[in-house]
TILUM-881272 format. One record per atom (N, C-alpha, C, CB): residue number from 1; residue in one letter; atom name; x, y, z. Coordinates in steps of 0.02 Angstrom, whole numbers. Glycine has a CB too. Layout:
// TILUM-881272
ATOM,NUM,a,CA,X,Y,Z
...
// end
This chain:
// TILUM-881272
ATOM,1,x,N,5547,5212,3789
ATOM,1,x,CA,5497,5225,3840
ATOM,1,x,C,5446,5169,3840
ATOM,1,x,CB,5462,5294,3828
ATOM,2,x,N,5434,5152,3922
ATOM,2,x,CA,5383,5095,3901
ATOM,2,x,C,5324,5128,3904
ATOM,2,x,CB,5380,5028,3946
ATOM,3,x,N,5287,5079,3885
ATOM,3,x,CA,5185,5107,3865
ATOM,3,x,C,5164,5093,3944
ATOM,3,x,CB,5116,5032,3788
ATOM,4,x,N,5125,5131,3946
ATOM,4,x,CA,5091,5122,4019
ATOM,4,x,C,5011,5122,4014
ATOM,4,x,CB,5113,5186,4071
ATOM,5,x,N,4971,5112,4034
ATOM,5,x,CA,4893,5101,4026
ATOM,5,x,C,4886,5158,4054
ATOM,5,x,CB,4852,5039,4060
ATOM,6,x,N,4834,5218,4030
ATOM,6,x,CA,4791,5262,4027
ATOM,6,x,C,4791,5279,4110
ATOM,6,x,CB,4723,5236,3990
ATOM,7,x,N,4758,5241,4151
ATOM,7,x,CA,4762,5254,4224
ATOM,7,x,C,4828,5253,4264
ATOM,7,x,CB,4721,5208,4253
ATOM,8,x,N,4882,5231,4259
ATOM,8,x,CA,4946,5224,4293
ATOM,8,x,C,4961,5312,4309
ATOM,8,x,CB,5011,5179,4238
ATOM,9,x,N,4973,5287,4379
ATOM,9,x,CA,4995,5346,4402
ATOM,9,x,C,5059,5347,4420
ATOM,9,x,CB,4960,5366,4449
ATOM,10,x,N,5088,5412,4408
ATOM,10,x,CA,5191,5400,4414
ATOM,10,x,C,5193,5432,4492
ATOM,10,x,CB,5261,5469,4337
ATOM,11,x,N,5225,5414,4533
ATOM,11,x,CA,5241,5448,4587
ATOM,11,x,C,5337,5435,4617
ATOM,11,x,CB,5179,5421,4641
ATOM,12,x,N,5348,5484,4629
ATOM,12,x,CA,5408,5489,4643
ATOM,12,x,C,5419,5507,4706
ATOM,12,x,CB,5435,5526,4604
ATOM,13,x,N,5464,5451,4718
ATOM,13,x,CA,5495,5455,4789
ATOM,13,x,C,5537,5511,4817
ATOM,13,x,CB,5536,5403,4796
ATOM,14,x,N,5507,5576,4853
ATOM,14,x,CA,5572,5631,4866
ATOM,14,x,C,5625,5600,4894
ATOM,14,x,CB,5557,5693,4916
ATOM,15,x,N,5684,5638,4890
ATOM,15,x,CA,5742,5641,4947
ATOM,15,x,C,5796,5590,4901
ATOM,15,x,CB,5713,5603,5040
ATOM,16,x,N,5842,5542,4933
ATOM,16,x,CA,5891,5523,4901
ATOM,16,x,C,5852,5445,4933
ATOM,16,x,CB,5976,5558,4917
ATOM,17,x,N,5874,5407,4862
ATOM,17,x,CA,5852,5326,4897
ATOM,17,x,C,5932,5283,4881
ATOM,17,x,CB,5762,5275,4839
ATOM,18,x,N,5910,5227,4933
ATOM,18,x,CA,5987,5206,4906
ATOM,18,x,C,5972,5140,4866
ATOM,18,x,CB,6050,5190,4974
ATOM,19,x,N,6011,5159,4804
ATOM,19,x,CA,5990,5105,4748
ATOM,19,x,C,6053,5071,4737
ATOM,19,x,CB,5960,5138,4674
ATOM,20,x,N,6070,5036,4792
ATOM,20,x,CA,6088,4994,4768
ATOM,20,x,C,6036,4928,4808
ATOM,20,x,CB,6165,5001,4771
ATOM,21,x,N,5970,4949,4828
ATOM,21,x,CA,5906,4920,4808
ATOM,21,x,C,5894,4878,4747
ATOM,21,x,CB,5866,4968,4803
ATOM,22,x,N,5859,4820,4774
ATOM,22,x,CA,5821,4792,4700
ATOM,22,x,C,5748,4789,4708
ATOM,22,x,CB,5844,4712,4676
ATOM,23,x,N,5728,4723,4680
ATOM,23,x,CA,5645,4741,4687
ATOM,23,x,C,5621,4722,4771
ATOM,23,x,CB,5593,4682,4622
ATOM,24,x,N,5660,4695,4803
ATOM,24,x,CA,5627,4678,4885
ATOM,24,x,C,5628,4736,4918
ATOM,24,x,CB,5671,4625,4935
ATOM,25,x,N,5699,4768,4894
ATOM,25,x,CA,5707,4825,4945
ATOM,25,x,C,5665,4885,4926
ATOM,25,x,CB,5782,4848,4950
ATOM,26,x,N,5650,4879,4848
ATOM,26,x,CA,5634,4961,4828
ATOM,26,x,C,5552,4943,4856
ATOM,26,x,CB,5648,4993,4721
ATOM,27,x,N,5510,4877,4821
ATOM,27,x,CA,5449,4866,4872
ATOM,27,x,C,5430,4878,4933
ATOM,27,x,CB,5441,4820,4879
ATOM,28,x,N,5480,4861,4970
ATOM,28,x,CA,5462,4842,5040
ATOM,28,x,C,5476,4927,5067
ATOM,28,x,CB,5521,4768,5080
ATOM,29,x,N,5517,4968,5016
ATOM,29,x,CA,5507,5065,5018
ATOM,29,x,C,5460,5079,4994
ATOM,29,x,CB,5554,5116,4982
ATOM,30,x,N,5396,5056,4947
ATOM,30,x,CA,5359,5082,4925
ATOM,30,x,C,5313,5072,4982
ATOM,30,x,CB,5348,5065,4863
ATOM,31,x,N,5296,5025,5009
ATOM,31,x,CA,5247,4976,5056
ATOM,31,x,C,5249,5020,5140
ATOM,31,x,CB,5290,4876,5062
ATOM,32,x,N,5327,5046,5156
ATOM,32,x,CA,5348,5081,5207
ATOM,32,x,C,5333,5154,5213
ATOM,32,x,CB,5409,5072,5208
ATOM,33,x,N,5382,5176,5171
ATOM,33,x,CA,5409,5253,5166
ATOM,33,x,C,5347,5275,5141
ATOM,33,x,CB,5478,5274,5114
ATOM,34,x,N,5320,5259,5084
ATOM,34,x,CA,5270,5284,5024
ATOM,34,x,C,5196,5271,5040
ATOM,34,x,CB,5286,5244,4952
ATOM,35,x,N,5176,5218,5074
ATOM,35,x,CA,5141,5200,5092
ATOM,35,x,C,5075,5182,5031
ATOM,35,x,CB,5141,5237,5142
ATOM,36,x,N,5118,5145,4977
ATOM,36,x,CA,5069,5127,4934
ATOM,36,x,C,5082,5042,4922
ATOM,36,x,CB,5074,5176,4864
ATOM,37,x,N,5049,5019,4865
ATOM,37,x,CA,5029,4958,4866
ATOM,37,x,C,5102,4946,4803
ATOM,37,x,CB,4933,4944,4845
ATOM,38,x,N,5158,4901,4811
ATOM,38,x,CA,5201,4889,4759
ATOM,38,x,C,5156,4856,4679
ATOM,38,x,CB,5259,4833,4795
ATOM,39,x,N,5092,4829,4707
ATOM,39,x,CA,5087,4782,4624
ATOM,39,x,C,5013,4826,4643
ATOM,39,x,CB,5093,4658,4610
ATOM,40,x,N,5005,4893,4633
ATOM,40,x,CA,4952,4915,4608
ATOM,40,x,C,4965,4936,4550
ATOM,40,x,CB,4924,4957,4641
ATOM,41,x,N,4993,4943,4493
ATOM,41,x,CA,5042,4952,4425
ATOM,41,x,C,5037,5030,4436
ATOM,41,x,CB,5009,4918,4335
ATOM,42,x,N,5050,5076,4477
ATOM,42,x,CA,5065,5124,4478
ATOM,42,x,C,5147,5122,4462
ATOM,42,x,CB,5038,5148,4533
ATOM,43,x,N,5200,5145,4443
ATOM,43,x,CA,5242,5177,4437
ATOM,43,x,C,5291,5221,4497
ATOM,43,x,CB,5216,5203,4398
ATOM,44,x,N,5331,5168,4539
ATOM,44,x,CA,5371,5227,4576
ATOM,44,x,C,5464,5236,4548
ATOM,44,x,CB,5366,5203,4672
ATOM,45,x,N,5471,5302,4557
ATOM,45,x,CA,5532,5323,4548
ATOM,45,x,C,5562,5345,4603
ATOM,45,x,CB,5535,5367,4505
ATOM,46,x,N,5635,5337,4581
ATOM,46,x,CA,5687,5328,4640
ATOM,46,x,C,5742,5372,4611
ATOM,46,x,CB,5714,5243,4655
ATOM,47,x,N,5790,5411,4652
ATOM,47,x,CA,5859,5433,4634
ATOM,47,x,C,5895,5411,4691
ATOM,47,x,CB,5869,5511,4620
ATOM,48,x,N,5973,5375,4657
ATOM,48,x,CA,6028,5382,4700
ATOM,48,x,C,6036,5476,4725
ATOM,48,x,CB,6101,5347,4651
ATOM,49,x,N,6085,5463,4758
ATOM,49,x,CA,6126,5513,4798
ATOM,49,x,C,6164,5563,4728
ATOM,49,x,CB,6193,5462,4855
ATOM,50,x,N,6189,5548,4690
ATOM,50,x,CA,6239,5584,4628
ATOM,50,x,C,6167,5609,4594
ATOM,50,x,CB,6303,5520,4567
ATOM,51,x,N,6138,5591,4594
ATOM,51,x,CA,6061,5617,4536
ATOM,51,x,C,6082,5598,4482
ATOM,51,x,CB,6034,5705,4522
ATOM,52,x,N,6142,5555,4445
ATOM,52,x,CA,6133,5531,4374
ATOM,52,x,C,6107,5481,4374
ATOM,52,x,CB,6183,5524,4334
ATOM,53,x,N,6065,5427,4434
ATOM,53,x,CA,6031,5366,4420
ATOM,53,x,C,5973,5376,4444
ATOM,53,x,CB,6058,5305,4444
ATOM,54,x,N,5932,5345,4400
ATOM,54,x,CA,5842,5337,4429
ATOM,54,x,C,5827,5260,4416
ATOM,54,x,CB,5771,5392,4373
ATOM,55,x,N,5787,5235,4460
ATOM,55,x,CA,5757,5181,4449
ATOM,55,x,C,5681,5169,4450
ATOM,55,x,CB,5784,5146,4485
ATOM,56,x,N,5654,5133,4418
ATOM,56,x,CA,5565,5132,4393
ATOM,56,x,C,5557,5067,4423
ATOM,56,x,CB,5538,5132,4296
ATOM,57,x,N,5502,5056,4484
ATOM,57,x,CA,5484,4995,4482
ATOM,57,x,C,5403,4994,4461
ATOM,57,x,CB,5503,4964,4550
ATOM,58,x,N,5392,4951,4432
ATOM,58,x,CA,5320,4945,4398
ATOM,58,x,C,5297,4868,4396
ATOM,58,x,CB,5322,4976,4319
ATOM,59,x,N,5236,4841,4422
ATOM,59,x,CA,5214,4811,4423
ATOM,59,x,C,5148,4809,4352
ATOM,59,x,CB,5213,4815,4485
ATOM,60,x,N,5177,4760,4297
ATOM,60,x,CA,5136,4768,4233
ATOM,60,x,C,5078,4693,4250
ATOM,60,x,CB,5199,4762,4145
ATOM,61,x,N,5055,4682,4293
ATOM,61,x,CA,5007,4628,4280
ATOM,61,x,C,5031,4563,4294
ATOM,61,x,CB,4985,4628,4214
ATOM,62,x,N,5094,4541,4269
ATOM,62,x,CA,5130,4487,4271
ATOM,62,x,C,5177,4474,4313
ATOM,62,x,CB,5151,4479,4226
ATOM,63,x,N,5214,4527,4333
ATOM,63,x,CA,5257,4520,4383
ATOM,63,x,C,5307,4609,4391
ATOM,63,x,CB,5307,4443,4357
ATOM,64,x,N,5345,4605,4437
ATOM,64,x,CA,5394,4678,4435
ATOM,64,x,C,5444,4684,4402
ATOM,64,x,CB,5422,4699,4492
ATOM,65,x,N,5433,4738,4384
ATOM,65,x,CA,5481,4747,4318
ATOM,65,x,C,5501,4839,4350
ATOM,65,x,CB,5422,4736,4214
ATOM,66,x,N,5573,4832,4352
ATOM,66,x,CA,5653,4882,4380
ATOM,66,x,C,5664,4896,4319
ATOM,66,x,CB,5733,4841,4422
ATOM,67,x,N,5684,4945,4307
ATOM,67,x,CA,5714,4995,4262
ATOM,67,x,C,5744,5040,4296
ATOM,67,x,CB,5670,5026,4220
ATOM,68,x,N,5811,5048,4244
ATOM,68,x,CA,5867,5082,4291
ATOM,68,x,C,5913,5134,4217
ATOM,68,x,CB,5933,5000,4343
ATOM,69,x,N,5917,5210,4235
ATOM,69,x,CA,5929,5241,4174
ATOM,69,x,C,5976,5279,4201
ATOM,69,x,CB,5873,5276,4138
ATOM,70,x,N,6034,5271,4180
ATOM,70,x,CA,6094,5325,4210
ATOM,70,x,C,6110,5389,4145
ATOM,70,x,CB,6182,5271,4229
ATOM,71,x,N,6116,5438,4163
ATOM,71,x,CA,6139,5485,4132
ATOM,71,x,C,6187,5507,4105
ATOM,71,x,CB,6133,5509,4149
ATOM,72,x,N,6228,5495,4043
ATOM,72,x,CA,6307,5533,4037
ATOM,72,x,C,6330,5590,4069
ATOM,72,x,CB,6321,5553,3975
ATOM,73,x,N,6284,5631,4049
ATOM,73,x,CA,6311,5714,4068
ATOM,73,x,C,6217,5739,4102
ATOM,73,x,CB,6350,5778,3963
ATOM,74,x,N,6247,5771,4161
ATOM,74,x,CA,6185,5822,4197
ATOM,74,x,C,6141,5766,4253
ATOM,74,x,CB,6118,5858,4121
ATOM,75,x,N,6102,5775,4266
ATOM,75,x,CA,6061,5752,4335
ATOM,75,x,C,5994,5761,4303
ATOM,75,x,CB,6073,5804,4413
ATOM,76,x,N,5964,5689,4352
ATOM,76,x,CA,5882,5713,4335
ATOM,76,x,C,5872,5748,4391
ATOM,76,x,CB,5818,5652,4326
ATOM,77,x,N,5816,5789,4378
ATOM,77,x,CA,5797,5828,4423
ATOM,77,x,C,5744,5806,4465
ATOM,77,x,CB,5785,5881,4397
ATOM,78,x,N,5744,5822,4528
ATOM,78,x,CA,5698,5795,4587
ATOM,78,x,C,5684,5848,4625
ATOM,78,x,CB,5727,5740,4633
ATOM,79,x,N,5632,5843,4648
ATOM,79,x,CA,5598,5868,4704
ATOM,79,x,C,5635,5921,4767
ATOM,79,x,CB,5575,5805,4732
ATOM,80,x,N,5640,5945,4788
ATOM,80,x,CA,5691,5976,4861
ATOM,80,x,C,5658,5945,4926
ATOM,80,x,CB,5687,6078,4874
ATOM,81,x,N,5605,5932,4904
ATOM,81,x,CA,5545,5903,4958
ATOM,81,x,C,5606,5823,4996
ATOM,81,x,CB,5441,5865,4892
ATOM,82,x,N,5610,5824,5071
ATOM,82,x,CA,5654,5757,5098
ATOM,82,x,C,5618,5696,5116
ATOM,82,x,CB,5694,5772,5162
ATOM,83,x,N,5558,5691,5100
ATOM,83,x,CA,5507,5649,5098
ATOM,83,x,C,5434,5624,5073
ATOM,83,x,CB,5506,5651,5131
ATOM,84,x,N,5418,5602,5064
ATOM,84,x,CA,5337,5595,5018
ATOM,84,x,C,5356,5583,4945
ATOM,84,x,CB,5282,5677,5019
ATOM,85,x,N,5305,5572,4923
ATOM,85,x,CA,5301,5590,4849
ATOM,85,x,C,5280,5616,4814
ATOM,85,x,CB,5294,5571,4823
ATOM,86,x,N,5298,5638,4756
ATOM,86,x,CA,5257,5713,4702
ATOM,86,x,C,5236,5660,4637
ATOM,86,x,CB,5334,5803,4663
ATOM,87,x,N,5178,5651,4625
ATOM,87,x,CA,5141,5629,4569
ATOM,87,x,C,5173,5654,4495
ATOM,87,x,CB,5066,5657,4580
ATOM,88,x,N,5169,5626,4445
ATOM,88,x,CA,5195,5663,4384
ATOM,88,x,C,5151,5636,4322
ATOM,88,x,CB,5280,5648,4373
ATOM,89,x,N,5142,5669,4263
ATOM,89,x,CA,5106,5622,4198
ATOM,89,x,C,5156,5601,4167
ATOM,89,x,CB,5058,5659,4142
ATOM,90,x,N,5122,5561,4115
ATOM,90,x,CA,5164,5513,4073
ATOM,90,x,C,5243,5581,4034
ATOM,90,x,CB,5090,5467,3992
ATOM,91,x,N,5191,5620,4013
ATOM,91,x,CA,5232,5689,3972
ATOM,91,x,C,5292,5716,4037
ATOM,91,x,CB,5158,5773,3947
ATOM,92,x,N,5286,5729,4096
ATOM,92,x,CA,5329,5746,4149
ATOM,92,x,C,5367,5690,4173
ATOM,92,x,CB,5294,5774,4201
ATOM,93,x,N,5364,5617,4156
ATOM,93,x,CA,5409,5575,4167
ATOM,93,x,C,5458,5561,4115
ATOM,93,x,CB,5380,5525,4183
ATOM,94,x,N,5427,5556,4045
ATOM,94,x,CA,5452,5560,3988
ATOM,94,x,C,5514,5627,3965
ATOM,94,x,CB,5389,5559,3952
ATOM,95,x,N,5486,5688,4009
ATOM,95,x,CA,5549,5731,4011
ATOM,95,x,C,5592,5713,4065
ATOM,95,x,CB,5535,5805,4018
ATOM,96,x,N,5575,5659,4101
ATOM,96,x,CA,5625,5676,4174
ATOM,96,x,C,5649,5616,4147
ATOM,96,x,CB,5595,5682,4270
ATOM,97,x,N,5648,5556,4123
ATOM,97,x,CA,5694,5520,4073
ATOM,97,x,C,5751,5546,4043
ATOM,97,x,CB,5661,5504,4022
ATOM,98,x,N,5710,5596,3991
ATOM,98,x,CA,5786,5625,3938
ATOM,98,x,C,5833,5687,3988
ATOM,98,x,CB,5749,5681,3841
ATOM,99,x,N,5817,5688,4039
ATOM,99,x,CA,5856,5742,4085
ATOM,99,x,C,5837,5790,4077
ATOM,99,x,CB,5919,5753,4082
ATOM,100,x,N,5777,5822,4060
ATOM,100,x,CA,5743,5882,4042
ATOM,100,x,C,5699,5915,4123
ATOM,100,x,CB,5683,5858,3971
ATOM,101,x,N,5705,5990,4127
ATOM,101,x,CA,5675,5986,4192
ATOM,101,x,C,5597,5979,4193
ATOM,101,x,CB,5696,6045,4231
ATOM,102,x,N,5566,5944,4204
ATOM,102,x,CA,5480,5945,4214
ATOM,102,x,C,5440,5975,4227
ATOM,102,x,CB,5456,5922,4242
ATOM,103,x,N,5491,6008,4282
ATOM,103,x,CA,5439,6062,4323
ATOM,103,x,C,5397,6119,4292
ATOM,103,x,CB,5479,6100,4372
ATOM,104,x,N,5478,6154,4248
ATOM,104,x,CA,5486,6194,4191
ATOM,104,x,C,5472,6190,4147
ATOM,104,x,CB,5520,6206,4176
ATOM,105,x,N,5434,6157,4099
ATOM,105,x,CA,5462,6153,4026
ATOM,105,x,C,5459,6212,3978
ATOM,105,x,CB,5429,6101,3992
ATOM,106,x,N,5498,6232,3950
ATOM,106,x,CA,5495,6307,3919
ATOM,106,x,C,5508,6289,3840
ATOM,106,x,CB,5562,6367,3954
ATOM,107,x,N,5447,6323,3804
ATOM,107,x,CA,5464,6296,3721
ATOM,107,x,C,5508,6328,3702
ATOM,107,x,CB,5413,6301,3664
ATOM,108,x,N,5534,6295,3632
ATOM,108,x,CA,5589,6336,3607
ATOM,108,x,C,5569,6392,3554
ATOM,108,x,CB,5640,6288,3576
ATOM,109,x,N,5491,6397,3540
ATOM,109,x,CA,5482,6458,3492
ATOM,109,x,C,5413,6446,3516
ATOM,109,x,CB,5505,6459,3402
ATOM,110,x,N,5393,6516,3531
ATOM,110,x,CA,5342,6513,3521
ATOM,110,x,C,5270,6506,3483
ATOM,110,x,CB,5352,6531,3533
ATOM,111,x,N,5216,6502,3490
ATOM,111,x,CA,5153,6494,3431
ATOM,111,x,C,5136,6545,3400
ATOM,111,x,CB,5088,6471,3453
ATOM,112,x,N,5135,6506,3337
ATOM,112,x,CA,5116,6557,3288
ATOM,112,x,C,5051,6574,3296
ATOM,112,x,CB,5126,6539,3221
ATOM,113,x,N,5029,6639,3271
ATOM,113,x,CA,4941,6654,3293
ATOM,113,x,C,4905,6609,3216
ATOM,113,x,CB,4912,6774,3294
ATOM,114,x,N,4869,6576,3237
ATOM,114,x,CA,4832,6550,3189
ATOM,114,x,C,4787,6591,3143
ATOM,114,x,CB,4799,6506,3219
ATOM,115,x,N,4793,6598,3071
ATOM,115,x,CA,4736,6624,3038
ATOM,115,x,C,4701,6597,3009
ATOM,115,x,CB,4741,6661,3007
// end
């Protein structure tokens, strides 16, 4: 997982994008569709059509930097929403990485009562 600075905000692209995009095309979707700034170092996410690929474009200061994470087994989960984007924190991207659902997260035991 990369480190992100305190203010970066994650936003995710609803609906299906087509990645076989790189950084002109997925920009020039952030700049369009999204209507945000590509090198504000916010964080946008992308899914192909199958939901086992996501791609991260992030602007760190220096230049754009694509990240691309395919899944063995299961789908990341996205939005039902066919347009806009849904904001997420570092902890709700970090599960939508390991294929975990975000929306949900349900512990596996509950808390003990403290004495």
């Amino acid at each position: 997982m990369m480190a992100l600075p305190a203010n970066t905000r994650i936003w995710i692209a609803a609906g299906v994008t087509d990645l076989r995009r790189g950084f002109t095309g997925l920009s020039a979707l952030v700049q369009t569709a999204l209507e945000h700034d590509p090198l504000s170092g916010h964080v946008f996410a992308f899914r192909g059509r199958r939901g086992d690929l996501i791609k991260l474009l992030w602007f760190d200061g220096d230049g754009l930097c694509l990240f691309a994470k395919r899944l063995d087994r299961g789908r990341f989960v996205w939005p039902k929403v066919e347009s806009g984007t849904v904001s997420l924190t570092g902890a709700q991207l970090a599960m939508l990485l390991e294929g975990i659902d975000w929306r949900h997260p349900v512990r596996t035991a509950d808390p003990l009562m403290a004495i």
